[in-house]
C-alpha positions as CSV (number, residue, x, y, z in Angstrom):
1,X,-43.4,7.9,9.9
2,X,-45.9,7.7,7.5
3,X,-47.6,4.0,7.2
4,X,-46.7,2.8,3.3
5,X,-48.8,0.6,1.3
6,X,-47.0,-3.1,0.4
7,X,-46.2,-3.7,-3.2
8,X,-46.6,0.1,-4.1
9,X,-45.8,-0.1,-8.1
10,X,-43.1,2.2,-8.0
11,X,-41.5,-0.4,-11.2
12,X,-43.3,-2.2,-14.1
13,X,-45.2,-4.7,-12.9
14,X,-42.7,-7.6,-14.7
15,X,-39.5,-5.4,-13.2
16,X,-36.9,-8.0,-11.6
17,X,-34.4,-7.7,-8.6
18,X,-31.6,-8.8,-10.5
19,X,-28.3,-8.1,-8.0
20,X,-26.2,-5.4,-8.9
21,X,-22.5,-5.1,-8.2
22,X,-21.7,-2.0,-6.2
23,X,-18.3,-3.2,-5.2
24,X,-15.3,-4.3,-6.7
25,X,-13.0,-3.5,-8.8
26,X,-12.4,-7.2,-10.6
27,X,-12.9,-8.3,-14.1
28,X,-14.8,-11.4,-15.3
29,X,-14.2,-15.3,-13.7
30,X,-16.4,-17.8,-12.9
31,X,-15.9,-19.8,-9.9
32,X,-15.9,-23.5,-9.5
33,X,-19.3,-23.6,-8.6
34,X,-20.2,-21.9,-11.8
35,X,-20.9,-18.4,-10.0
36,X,-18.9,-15.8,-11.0
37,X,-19.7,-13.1,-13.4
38,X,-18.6,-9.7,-14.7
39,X,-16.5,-7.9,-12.3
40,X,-16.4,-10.8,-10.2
41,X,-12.9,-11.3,-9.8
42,X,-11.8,-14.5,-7.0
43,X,-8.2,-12.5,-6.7
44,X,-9.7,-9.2,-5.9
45,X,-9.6,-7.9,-2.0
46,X,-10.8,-5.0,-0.1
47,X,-10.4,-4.4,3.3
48,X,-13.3,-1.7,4.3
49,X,-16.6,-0.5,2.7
50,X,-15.9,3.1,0.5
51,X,-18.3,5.7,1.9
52,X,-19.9,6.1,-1.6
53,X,-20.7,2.7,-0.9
54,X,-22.3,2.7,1.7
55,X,-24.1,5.8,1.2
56,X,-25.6,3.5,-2.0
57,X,-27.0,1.4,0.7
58,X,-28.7,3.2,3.3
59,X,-30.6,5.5,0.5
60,X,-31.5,1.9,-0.6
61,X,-33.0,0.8,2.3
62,X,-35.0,4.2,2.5
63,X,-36.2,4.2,-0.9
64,X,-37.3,0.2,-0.3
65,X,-39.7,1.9,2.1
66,X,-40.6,4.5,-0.5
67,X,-40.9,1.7,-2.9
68,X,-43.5,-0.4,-1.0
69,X,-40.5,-2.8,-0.5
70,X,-39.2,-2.4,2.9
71,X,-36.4,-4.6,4.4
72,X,-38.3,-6.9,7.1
73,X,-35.7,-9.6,7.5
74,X,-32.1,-10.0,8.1
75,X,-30.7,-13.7,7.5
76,X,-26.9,-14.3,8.6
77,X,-25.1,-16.9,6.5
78,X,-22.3,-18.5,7.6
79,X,-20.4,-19.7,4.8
80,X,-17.1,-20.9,6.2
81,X,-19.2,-23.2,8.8
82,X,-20.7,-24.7,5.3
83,X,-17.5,-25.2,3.8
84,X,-17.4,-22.2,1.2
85,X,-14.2,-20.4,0.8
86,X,-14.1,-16.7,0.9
87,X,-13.5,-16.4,-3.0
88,X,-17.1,-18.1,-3.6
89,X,-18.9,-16.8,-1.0
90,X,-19.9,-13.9,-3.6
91,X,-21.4,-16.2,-5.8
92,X,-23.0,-18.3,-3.3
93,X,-24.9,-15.3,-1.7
94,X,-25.5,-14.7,-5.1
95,X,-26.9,-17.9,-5.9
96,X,-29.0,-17.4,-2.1
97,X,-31.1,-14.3,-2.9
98,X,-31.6,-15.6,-6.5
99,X,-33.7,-18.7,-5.2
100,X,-35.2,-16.5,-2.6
101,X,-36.0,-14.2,-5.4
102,X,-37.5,-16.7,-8.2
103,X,-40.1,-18.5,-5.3
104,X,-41.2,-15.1,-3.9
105,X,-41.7,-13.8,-7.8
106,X,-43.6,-17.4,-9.0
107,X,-46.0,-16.2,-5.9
108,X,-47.0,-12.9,-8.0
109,X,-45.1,-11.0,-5.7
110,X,-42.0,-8.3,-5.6
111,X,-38.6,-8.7,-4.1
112,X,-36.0,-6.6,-3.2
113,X,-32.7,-7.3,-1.0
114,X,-29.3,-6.0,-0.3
115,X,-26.4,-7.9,1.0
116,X,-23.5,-7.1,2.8
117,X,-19.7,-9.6,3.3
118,X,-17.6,-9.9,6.6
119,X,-14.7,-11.8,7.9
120,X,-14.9,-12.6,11.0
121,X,-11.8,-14.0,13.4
122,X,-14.0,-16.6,15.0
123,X,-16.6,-16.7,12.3
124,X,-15.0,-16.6,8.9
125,X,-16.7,-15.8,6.1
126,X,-20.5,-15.0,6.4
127,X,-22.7,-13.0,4.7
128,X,-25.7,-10.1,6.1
129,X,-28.5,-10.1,3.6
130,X,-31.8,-7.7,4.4
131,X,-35.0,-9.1,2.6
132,X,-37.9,-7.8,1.2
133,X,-40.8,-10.9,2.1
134,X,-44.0,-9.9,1.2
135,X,-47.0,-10.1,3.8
136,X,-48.6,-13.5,3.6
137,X,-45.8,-15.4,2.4
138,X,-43.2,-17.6,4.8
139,X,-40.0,-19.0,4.2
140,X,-40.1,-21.3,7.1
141,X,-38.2,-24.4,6.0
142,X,-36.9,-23.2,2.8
143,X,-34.6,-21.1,3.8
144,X,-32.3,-23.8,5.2
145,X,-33.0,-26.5,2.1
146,X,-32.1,-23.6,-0.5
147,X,-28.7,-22.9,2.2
148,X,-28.2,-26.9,1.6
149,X,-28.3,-26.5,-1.7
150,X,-25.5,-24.4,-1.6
151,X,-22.9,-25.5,1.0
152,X,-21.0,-28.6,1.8
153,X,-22.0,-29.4,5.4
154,X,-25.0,-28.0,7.3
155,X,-24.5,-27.5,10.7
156,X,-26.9,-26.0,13.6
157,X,-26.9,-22.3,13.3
158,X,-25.1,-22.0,10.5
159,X,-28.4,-19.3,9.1
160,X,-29.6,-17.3,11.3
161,X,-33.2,-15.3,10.5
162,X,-34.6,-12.4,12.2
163,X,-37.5,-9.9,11.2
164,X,-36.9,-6.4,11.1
165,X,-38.8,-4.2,13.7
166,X,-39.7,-8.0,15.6
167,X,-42.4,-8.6,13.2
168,X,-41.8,-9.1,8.9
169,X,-45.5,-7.0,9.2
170,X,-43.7,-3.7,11.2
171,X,-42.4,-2.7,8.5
172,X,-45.8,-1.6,6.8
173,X,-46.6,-0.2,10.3
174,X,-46.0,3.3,9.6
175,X,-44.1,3.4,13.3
176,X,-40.7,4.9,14.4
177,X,-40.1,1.5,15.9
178,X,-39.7,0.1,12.3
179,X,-37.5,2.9,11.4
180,X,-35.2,2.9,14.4
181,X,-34.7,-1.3,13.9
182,X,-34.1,-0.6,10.0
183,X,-31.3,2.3,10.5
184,X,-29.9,0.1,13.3
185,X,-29.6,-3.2,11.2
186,X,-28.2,-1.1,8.3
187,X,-25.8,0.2,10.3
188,X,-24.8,-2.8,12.0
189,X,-24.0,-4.1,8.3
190,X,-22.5,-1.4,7.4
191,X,-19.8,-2.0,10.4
192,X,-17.0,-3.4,7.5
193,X,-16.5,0.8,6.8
194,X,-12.8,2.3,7.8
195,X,-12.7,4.0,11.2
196,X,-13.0,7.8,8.5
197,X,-15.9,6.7,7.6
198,X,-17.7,5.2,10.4
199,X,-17.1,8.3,12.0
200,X,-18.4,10.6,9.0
201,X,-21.5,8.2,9.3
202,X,-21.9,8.1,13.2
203,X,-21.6,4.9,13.4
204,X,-21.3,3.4,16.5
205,X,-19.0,0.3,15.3
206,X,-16.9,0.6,12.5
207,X,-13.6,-1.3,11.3
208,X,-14.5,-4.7,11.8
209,X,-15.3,-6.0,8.5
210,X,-12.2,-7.8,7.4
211,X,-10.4,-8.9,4.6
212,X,-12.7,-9.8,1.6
213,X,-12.0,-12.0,-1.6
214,X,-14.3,-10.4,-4.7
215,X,-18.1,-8.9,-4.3
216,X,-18.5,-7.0,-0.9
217,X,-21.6,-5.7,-0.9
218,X,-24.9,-6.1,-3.5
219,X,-27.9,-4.1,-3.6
220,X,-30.7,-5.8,-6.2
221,X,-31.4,-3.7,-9.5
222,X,-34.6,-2.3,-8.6
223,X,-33.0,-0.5,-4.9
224,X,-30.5,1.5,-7.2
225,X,-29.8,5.0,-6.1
226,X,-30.5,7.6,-8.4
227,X,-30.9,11.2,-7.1
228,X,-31.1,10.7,-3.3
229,X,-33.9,8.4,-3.8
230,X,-36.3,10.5,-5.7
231,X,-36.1,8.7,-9.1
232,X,-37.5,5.2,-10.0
233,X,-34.6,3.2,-10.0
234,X,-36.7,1.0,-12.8
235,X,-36.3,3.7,-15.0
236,X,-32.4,4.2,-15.2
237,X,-30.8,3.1,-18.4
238,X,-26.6,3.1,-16.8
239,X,-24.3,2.8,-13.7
240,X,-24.4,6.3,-13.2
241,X,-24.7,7.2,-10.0
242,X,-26.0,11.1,-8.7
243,X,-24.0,12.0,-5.8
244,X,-25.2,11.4,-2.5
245,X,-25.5,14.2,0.8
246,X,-23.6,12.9,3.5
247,X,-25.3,15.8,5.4
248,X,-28.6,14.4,4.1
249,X,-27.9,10.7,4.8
250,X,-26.4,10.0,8.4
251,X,-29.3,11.5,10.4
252,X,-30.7,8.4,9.6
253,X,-28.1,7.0,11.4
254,X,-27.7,9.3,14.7
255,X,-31.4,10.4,14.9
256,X,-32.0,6.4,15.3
257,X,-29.7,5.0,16.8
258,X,-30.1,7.2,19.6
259,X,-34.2,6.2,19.8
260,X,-32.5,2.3,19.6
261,X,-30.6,3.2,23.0
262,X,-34.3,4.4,24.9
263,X,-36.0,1.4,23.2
264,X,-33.8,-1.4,24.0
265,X,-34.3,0.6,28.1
266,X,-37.5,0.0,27.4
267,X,-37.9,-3.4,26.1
268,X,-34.9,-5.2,27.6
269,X,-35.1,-8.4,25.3
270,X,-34.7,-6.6,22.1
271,X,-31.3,-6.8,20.2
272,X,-31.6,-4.5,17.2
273,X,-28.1,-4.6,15.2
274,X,-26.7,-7.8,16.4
275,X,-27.2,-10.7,14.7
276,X,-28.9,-13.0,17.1
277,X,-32.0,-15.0,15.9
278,X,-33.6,-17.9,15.4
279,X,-31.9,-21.0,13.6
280,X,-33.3,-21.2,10.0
């Protein structure tokens, strides 16, 4: 794996992450927290990611690498413990990766993320959101005050935070560590798919998303897909989407998850695709 150079200008320099709806089939509400949006519909549910869909999100999570915008976090949100219901919890990881967005941008750097929605039995409603953070900058603190600013209550452990690869700095390390901890995050994520799918994608978990109420997944504007990665996503002008090589896409998958396997043998502590980590 080639080592790739942070904030590689792949965009315009004043290109923004705006969040992009890859999933749903709703028209336009707003909830009561003033969140909602064009095909944003409360009433609308789905039950498992589509494999187009998910497809759209591991070619975005190589072409963040391309992009010199790598994933190198993975925050957990769990919005039921805060008092969100399911049918804002769209808008309010929304609203999450917008605040994140606006304080890395006003410190002259680029942002990228991609978000994913569960339900869990024990759980609830919770969110997976992989972050771009820029070398040099923290969120420390912030992440649980801009969380606050969002939920009703906030109890211990209601975010979790984890970097990707054990440091947010391994993912401009060039190594196959970084790669093998990115495929098996995204595939961790990507665990809401139907048992035809998962398999298709060699997934080793599959089925366990739940039952959603409006936006599943997001992936911001500059991590579109277009052409299996090899077009600057800051350049398209619609949805359009090129269609995507299954054959093409889940070695990323099996060739890595397989490496996760001999590295967690060889350093015991590590939990790749779960979502243990520190309390925000």
């Amino acid at each position: 794996m080639t080592a790739i150079q942070e904030g590689n200008r792949v965009c315009d320099e004043n290109a923004e992450a705006r969040s992009t709806l890859i999933y749903s089939e709703g028209s336009s509400t707003t909830s009561a927290h003033g969140w909602g949006g064009a095909r944003n519909h409360a009433g609308r549910i789905s039950h498992h990611i589509k494999l187009d869909t998910a497809l759209e999100l591991v070619d975005a999570a190589r072409w963040a690498v391309t992009a010199g915008v790598p994933f190198n976090r993975h925050l957990t949100v769990h919005w039921a413990m805060g008092g969100i219901p399911d049918n804002e919890a769209a808008g309010a990881t929304g609203r999450l990766t917008k605040l994140i967005g606006d304080w890395v941008k006003k410190r002259g750097s680029r942002f990228a993320h991609a978000w994913v929605r569960e339900m869990g039995p024990r759980k609830g409603s919770h969110a997976h959101v992989l972050l771009h953070i820029p070398n040099g900058l923290k969120l420390g603190h912030m992440t649980r005050r801009w969380v606050g600013s969002i939920v009703q209550v906030m109890p211990p452990k209601l975010v979790l935070t984890k970097p990707i690869g054990g440091s947010t700095r391994a993912a401009f390390s060039g190594s196959d560590w970084y790669e093998d901890n990115l495929a098996a995050v995204v595939a961790y994520i990507l665990k809401g798919v139907s048992p035809k799918t998962g398999e298709t994608l060699g997934l080793d978990e599959y089925g366990s998303g739940g039952r959603i109420i409006g936006k599943r997944l997001s992936i911001s504007q500059n991590l579109r897909p277009a052409g299996r990665g090899q077009l600057n996503p800051c350049d398209l002008q619609s949805e359009q989407r090129s269609e995507t090589s299954v054959i093409t896409l889940t070695p990323f998958f099996s060739e890595s998850l397989r490496a996760r396997a001999r590295a967690r043998r060889e350093a015991g502590n590590q939990n790749f695709s779960g979502e243990t980590g520190e309390a925000a």
